[in-house]
C-alpha positions in Angstrom: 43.0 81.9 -72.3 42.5 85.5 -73.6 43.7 87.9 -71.2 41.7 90.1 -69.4 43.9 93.8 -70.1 40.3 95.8 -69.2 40.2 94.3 -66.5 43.6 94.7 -65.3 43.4 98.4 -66.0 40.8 98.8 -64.2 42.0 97.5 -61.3 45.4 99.5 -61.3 43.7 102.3 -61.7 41.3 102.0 -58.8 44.6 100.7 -56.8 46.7 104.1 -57.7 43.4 105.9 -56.9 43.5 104.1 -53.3 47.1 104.9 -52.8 46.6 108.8 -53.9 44.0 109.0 -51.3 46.3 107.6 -48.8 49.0 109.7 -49.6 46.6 113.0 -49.9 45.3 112.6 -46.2 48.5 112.6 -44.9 50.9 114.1 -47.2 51.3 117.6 -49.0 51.2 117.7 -52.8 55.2 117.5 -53.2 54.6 113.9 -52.4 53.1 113.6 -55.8 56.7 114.4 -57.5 58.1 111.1 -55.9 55.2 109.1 -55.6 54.9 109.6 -59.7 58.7 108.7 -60.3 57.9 105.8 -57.9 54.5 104.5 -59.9 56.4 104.5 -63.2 59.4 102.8 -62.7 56.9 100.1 -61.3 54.8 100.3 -64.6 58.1 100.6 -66.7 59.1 97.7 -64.8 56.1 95.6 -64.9 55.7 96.5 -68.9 59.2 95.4 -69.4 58.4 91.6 -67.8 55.4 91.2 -69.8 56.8 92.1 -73.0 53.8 94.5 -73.5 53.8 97.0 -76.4 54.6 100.8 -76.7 51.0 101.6 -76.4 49.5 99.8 -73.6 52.3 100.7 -71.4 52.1 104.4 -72.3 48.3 104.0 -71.3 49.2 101.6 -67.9 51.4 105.0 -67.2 48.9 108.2 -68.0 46.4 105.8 -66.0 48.4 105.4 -63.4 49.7 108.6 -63.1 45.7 110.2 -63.7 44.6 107.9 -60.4 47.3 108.8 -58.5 46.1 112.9 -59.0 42.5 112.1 -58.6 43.2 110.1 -55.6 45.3 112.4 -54.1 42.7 115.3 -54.7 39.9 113.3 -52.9 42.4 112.3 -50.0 42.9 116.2 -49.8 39.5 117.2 -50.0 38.6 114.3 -47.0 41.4 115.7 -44.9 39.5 119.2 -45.4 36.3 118.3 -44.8 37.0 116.3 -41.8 39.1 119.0 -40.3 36.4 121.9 -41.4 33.6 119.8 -39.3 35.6 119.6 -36.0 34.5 122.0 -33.6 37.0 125.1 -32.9 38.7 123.7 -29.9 39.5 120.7 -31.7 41.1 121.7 -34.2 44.8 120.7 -34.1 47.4 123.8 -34.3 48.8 124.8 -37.7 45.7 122.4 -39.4 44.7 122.2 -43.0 42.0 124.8 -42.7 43.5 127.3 -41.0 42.9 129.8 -43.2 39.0 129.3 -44.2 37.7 128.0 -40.8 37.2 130.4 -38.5 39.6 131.4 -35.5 39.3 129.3 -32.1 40.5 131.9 -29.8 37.9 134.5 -28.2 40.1 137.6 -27.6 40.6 138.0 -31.9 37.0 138.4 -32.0 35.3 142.0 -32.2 32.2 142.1 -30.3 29.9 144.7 -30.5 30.9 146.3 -27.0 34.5 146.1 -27.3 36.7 148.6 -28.9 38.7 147.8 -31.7 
């Protein structure tokens, strides 16, 4: 029986891109540093037991590492969008869009009849 190595591929990558996306709606990007480290000694380690070659391993790695960014980015972008569509007084204190949403509170608000 041939094996199936596209296959196989594919399905790591679309398994680090799962696990970015975990990591990006929770975590901050210096997650990534150790997450990385973590993903290849597993690939390292997984290489080494099959007996693979130099070449698909160093692809199994710039795969998983790629999935594990692009993941990570659409975990981040989720956690912004979800957080950009609450409304003000939901918005949790010290939130990921702090800086780009608007401000909750009414007195840091210049109206036209107050002085500034």
């Amino acid at each position: 029986m041939a094996p199936r190595l596209g296959f196989d591929m594919m399905m790591y990558m679309i398994l680090s891109i799962f696990c970015g996306a975990v990591l990006g709606i929770r975590f901050k990007v210096l997650i990534l540093f150790p997450a990385i480290l973590v993903c290849l000694a597993i690939d390292a380690s997984i290489a080494a037991a099959h007996g693979s070659g130099l070449w698909p391993t160093l692809i199994a790695l710039a795969l998983s590492v790629t999935g594990l960014q692009l993941g990570f980015l659409g975990g981040l972008s989720a956690r912004y969008f979800v957080a950009a569509s609450r409304p003000p007084a939901r918005r949790p204190p010290g939130g990921s869009c702090n800086r780009l949403c608007p401000p909750n509170n009414p007195s840091s608000r210049h109206t036209a009849d107050s002085a500034p």
